[in-house]
ZAMARGU-4260 file (C-alpha; in steps of 0.2 Angstrom, whole numbers, plus 5000, padded with zeros to 4 digits):
<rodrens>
0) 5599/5364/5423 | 5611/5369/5436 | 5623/5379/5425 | 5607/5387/5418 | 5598/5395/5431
5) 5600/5403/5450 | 5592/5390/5462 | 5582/5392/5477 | 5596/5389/5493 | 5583/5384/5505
10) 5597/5381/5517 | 5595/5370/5533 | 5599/5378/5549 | 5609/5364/5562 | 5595/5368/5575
15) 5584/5355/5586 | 5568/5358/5581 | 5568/5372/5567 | 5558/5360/5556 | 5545/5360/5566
20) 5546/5380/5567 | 5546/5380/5548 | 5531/5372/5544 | 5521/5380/5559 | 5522/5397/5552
25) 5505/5406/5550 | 5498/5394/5564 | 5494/5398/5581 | 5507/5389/5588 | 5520/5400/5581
30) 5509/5415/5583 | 5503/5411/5604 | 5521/5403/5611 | 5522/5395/5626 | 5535/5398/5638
35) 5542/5383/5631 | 5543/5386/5615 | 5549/5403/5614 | 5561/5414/5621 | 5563/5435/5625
40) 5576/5444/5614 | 5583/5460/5619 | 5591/5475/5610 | 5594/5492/5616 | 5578/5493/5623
45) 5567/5483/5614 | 5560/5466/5619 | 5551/5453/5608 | 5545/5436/5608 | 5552/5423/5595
50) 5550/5404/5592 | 5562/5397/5602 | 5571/5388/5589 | 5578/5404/5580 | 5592/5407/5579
55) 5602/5424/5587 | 5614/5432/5576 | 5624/5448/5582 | 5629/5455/5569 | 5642/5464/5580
60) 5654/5448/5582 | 5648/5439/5565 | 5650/5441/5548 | 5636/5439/5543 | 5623/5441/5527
65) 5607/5443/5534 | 5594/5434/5525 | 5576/5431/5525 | 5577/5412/5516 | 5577/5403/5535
70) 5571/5409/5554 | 5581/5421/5562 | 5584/5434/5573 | 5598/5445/5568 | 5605/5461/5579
75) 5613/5477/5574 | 5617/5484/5559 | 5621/5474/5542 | 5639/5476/5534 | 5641/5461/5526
80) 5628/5462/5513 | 5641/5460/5499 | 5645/5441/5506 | 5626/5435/5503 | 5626/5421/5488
85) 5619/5430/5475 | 5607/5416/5471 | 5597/5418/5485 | 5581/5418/5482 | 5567/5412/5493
90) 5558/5419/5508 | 5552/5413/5526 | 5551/5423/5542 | 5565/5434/5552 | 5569/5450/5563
95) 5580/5461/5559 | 5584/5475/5573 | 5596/5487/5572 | 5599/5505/5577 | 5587/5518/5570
100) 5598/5531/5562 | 5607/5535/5545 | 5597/5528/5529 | 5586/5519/5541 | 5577/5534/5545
105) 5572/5536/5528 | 5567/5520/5521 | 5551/5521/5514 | 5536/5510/5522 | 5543/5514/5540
110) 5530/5518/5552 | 5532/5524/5569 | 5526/5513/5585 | 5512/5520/5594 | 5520/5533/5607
115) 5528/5524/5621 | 5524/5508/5615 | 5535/5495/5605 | 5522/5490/5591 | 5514/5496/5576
120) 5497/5488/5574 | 5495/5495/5556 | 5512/5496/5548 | 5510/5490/5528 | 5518/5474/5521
125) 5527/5478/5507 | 5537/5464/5495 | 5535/5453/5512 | 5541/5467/5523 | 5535/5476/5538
130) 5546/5490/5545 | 5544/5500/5561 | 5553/5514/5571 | 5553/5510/5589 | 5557/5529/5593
135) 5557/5527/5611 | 5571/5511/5610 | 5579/5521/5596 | 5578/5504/5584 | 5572/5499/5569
140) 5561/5482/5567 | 5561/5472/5549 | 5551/5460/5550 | 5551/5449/5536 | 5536/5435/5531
145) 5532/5425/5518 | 5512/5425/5507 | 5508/5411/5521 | 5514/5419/5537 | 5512/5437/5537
150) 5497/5436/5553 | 5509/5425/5562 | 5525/5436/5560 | 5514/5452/5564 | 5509/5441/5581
155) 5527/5439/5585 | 5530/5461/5583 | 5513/5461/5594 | 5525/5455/5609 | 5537/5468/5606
160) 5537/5482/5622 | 5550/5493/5629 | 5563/5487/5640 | 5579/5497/5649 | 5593/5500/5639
165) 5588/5509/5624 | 5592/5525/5620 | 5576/5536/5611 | 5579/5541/5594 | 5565/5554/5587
170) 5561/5552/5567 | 5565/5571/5564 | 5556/5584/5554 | 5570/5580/5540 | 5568/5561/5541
175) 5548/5561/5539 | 5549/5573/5525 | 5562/5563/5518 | 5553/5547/5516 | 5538/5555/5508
180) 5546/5567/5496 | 5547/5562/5478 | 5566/5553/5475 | 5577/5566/5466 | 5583/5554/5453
185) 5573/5550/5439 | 5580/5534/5432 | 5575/5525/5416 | 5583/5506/5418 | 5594/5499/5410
190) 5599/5512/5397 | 5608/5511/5383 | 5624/5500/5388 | 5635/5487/5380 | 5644/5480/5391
195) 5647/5471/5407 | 5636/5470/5422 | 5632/5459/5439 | 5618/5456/5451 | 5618/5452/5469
200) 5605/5444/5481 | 5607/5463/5489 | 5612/5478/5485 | 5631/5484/5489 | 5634/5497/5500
205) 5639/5515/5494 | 5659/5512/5497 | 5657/5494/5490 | 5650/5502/5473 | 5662/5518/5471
210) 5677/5505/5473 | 5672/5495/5459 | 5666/5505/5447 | 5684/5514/5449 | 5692/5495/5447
215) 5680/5482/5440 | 5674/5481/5423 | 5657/5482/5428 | 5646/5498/5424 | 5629/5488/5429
220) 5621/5481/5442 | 5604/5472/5446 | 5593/5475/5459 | 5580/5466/5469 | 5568/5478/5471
225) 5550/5468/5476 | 5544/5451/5478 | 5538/5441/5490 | 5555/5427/5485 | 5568/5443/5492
230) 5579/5432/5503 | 5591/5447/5507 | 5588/5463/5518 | 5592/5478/5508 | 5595/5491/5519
235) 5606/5499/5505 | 5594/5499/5495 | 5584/5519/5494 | 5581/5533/5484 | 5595/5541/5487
240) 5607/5526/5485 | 5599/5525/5467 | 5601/5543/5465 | 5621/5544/5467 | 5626/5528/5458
245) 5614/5533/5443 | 5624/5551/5447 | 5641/5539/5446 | 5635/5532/5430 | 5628/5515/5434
250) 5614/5505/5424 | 5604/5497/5435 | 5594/5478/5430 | 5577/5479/5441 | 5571/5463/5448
255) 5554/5455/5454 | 5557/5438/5463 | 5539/5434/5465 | 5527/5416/5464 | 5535/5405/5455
260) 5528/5390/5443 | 5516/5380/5451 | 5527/5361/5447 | 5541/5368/5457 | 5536/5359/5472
265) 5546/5371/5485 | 5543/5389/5489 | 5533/5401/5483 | 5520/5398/5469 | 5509/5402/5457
270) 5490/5396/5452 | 5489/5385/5443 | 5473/5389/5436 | 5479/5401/5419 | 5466/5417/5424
275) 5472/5416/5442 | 5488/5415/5437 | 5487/5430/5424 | 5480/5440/5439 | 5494/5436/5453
280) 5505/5442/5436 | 5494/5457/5434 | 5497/5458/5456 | 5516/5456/5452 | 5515/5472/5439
285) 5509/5484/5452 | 5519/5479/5466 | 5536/5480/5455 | 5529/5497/5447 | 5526/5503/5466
290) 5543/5499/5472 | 5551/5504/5457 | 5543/5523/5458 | 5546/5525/5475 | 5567/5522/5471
295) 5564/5535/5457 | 5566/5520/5443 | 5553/5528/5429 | 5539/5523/5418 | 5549/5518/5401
300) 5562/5507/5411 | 5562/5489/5410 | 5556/5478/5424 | 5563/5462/5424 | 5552/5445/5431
305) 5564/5433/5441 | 5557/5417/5435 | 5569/5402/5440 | 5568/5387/5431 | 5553/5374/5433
310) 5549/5357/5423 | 5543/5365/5405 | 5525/5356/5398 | 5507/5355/5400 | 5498/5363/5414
315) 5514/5371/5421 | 5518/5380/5407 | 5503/5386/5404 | 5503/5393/5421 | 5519/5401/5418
320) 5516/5409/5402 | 5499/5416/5409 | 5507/5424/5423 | 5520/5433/5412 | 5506/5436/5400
325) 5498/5448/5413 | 5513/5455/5420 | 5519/5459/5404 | 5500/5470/5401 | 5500/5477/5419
330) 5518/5484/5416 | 5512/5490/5400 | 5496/5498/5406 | 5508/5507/5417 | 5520/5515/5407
335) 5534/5504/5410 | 5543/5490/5400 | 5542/5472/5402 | 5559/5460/5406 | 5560/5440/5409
340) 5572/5434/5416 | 5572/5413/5419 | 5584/5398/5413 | 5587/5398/5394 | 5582/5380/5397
345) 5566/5382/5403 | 5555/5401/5405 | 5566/5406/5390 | 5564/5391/5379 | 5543/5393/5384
350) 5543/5413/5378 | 5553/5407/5363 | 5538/5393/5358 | 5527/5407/5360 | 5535/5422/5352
355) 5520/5422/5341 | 5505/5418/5351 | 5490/5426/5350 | 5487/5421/5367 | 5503/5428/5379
360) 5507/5447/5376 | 5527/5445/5372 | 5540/5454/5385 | 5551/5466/5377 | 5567/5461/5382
365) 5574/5445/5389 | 5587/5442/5403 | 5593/5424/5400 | 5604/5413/5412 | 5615/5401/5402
370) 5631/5398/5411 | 5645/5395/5396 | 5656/5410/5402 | 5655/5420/5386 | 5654/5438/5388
375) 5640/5442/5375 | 5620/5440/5374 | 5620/5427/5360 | 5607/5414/5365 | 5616/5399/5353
380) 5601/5384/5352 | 5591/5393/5367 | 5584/5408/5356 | 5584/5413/5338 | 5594/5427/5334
385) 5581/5438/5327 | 5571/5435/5342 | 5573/5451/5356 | 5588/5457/5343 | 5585/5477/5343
390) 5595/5479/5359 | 5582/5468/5369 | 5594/5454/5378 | 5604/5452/5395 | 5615/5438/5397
395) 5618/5430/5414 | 5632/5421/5408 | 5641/5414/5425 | 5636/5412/5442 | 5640/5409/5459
400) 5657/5418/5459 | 5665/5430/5470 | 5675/5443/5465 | 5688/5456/5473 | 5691/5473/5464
405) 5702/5487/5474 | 5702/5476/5490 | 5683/5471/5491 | 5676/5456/5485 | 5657/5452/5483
410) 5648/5437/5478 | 5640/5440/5460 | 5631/5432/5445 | 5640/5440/5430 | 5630/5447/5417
415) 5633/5455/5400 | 5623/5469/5392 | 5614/5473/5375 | 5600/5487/5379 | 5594/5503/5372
420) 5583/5516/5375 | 5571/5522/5364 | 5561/5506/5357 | 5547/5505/5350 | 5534/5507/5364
425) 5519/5498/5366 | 5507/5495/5353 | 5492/5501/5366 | 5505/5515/5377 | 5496/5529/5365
430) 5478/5524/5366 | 5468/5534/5379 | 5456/5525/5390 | 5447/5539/5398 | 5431/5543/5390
435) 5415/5554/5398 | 5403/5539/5393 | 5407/5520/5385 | 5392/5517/5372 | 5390/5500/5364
440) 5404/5495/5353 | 5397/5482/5339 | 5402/5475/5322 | 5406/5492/5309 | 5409/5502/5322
445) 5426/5513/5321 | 5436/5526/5331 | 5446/5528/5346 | 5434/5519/5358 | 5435/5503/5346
450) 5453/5506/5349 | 5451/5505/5366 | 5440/5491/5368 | 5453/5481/5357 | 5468/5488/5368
455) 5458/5479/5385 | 5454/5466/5376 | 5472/5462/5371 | 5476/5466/5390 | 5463/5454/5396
460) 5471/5438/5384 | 5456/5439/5374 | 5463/5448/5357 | 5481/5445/5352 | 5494/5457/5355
465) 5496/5471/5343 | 5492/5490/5333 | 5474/5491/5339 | 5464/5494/5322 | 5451/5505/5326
470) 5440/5495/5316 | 5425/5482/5326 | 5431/5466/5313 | 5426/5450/5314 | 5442/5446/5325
475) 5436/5459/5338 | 5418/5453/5339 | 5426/5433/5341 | 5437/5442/5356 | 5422/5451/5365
480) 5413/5434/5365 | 5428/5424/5371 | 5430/5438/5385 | 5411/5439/5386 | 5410/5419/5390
485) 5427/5420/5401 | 5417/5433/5415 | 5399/5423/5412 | 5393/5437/5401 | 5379/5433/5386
490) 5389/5430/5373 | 5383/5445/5360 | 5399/5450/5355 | 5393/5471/5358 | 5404/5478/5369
495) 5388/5485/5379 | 5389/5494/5397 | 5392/5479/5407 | 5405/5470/5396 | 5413/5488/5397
500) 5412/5489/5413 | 5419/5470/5416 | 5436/5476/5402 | 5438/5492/5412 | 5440/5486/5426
505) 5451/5471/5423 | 5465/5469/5434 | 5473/5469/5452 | 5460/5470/5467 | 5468/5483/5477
510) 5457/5490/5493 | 5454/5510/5488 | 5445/5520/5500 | 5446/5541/5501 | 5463/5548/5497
515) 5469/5533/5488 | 5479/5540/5471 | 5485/5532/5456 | 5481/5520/5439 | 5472/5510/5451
520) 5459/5522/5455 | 5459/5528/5436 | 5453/5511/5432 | 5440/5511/5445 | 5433/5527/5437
525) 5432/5523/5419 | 5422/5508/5426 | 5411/5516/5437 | 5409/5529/5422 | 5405/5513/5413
530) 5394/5503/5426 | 5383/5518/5431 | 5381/5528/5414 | 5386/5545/5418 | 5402/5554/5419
535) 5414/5550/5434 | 5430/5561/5433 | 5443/5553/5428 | 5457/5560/5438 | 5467/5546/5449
540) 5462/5553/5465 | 5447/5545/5476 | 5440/5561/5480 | 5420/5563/5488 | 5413/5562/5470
545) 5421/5545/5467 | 5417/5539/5482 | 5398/5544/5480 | 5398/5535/5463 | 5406/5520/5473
550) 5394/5522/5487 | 5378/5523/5472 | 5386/5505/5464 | 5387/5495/5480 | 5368/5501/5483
555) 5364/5496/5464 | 5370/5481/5465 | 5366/5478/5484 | 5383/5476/5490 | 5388/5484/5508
560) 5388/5500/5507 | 5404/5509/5515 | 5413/5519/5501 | 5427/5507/5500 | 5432/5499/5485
565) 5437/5479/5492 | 5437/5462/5485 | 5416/5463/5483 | 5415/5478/5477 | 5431/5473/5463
570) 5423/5456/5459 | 5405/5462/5454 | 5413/5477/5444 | 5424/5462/5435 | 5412/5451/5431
575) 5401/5468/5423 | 5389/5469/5437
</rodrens>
């Protein structure tokens, strides 16, 4: 479906040898070079070692987009964003090295290299991204990887050391404070807008955008804001580029291009296995909900799913539907909305079969890819017309364009607009989770805690969407057993401490350790509060009495025993250890 979807450009580069490159990401070939097959690259200062085969792009003398989808090595400071296709999707491995000053300075995730020194042992991936400030060279380092190669592209930044020709450049008082204070724009996306839009692989710069909305009739945009697909850099993309075109009057469409379905064949995918894959959608959730706080976009916006179109049947859709099925209730959990966007031939015409399952949690809104170059949000034979009707539906209704307004063209996919603020919001967005104590739940029982139990239930797959009742009916006790079975639990169908502590603390895996903040560590609480059967605070911050509750589990349940909340400690309190 060609006309219906974006498609993964996986383009080819005219290199001897970059095959080879490709498929040894992550391996220690690529990660230990010989001098043979590698070669030094040099930039104002800073040196580092790169498969010989990548290609050296300065961006000085090209015009180019720089983009993650293939190896390279590109120098100086993007200006051609606009020219990216806009269907890019798709990530590999690549350098990007360019002054540090301006919004560079600011981006959030940057970390400092050790002083005098060229690397950054522990600077964070984030959406396949590592980002570090080479003060004394005065550049910046993206480094960009794929889920397979991150250890092998942090082995190429290991090489990196300081050479002559830079010119130090010190991340001032200002700058630091300005990537760790809270973004001044508070954002809820889309809006209410009828109208036109577009999206583009990255975002336009700031002159890009002011001409247009003074020219084009576009009053929208979409934005990649996180996943591990992002072929594009984005060094527009901040909190404070957010904050003047939301001060302009833009709407902004936030996108996730994360795993995709598992019979794709090519990039990036999903388990196929349904409760992995509702997890990795769960992993999705927090990511998106990460880098969407950090550009001031707030709980009760819609984040939109990039799904691109995949064979429809049997084990693959299941896959698929899981996935959104538990990005849909990590988003919920959270506060914030949740948006598909796929082919209307294919993730489309799946969430349409299942509109009414008991099984996947439904997004609330839809952002459809049917190329007939109608300006509306009708979905014709692809989706009902009472289905996502109130204000729920995005259109990307042509693709692969470009377009010049007021002297500058971009390359979009064109999109038209039907949201609203103001919907109904989650069935569970009201029901408090936080309690001093979790006692047995059973058949007759009734309250808020019932509610609860029903709320993590429906979150966990094993109670259809919906009001929670209040009221432990024969439907709840059939879902507690069906969770009950689906951890390895006796299957009584009382909600007792251990099945508590299992539906609590369903969810992502995140490491937590001291000073960690956030739902995560909310969640850790109620099922530590759970688990050990007296009261943990409940307060999102891992202070010293959470961690001497985390320390008292791992002995309990003779774990190791270091106060650090990992993949051991996550897995016994999951299965109701």
């Amino acid at each position: 479906m060609a006309q219906t979807t974006r498609r993964f450009v996986r383009a080819g580069l005219a290199l001897a040898g970059v095959v080879a490159v490709i498929s040894a990401l992550g391996t220690t070939a690529m990660a230990e070079p010989t001098a043979e097959d590698s070669k030094l690259v040099s930039y104002h200062g800073y040196q580092v070692s790169v498969p010989a085969a990548w290609p050296v792009v300065d961006l000085a003398d090209e015009k180019a987009c720089v983009r993650f989808d293939r190896p390279a090595v590109y120098l100086g400071s993007p200006r051609y964003q606009e020219s990216c296709p806009a269907d890019l999707t798709g990530r590999d491995a690549g350098l990007l090295i360019e002054p540090l000053q301006g919004p560079a300075a600011t981006r959030p995730g940057v970390v400092p290299a050790a002083a005098g020194t060229a690397v950054a042992p522990a600077a964070p991936s984030a959406s396949g991204t590592l980002q570090i400030a080479v003060e004394d060279a005065g550049v910046l380092v993206t480094a960009a990887h794929g889920p397979n190669n991150e250890q092998a592209v942090r082995k190429v930044l290991a090489t990196g050391r300081l050479v002559a020709g830079g010119r130090a450049t010190t991340l001032d008082a200002e700058s630091k404070t300005a990537r760790a204070v809270q973004p001044t724009a508070a954002v809820v996306a889309p809006g209410t807008y009828n109208g036109k839009g577009f999206d583009q692989c990255a975002a336009p710069s700031q002159s890009a955008m002011d001409t247009w909305w003074n020219a084009s009739p576009y009053k929208a945009v979409g934005i990649y804001i996180s996943g591990i697909q992002r072929a594009c850099a984005q060094p527009n993309l901040t909190a404070t580029w957010i904050t003047n075109q939301h001060n302009r009057g833009w709407k902004f469409l936030p996108l996730h291009v994360g795993l995709q379905a598992p019979c794709r064949g090519t990039g990036h995918m999903m388990s196929s296995d349904p409760a992995t894959a509702r997890n990795q959608g769960h992993q999705a959730a927090v990511e998106s909900v990460t880098a969407a706080q950090a550009l001031g976009i707030v709980a009760g916006s819609v984040l939109y799913n990039d799904m691109e179109a995949y064979q429809r049947g049997g084990a693959c859709t299941t896959a698929v539907m899981s996935f959104l099925a538990g990005w849909t209730d990590e988003l919920h959990a959270r506060g914030y909305l949740s948006g598909v966007y796929s082919s209307a031939a294919s993730g489309i015409a799946d969430l349409v079969a299942n509109y009414n399952s008991t099984t996947y949690q439904r997004p609330d809104h839809v952002f459809f890819a049917w190329w007939n170059n109608v300006a509306n949000t009708d979905g014709g034979q692809y989706i009902p017309a009472s289905y996502w009707a109130d204000h729920q539906r995005i259109k990307q209704y042509a693709g692969d364009v470009s377009e010049t307004w007021g002297g500058v063209t971009i390359a979009i996919d064109r999109d038209f607009f039907d949201t609203a603020n103001g919907g109904p919001p989650p069935p569970c967005a009201a029901v408090p989770l936080d309690a001093t104590a979790y006692p047995d739940q059973k058949a007759g029982s009734t309250g808020n805690l019932v509610k609860a139990a029903q709320c993590l239930l429906q979150k966990a797959g094993s109670l259809p969407a919906g009001e929670p009742s209040g009221t432990f009916d024969a439907a709840t006790e059939t879902a507690v057993k069906t969770f009950q079975t689906s951890v390895s639990l006796s299957a009584t169908g009382v909600v007792d401490s251990h099945t508590w502590t299992a539906l609590l603390a369903y969810g992502s895996r995140p490491t937590l350790r001291s000073g960690a903040s956030g739902p995560d560590v909310s969640r850790l609480q109620r099922a530590l509060t759970a688990a050990l059967g007296r009261t943990v605070g409940i307060d999102g911050t891992f202070g010293p009495i959470t961690e001497q509750a985390v320390e008292d589990y791992q002995t309990s349940r003779k774990l190791g025993v270091d106060g650090i909340v990992g993949s051991e400690s996550w897995t016994a309190l999951q299965a109701g250890a």
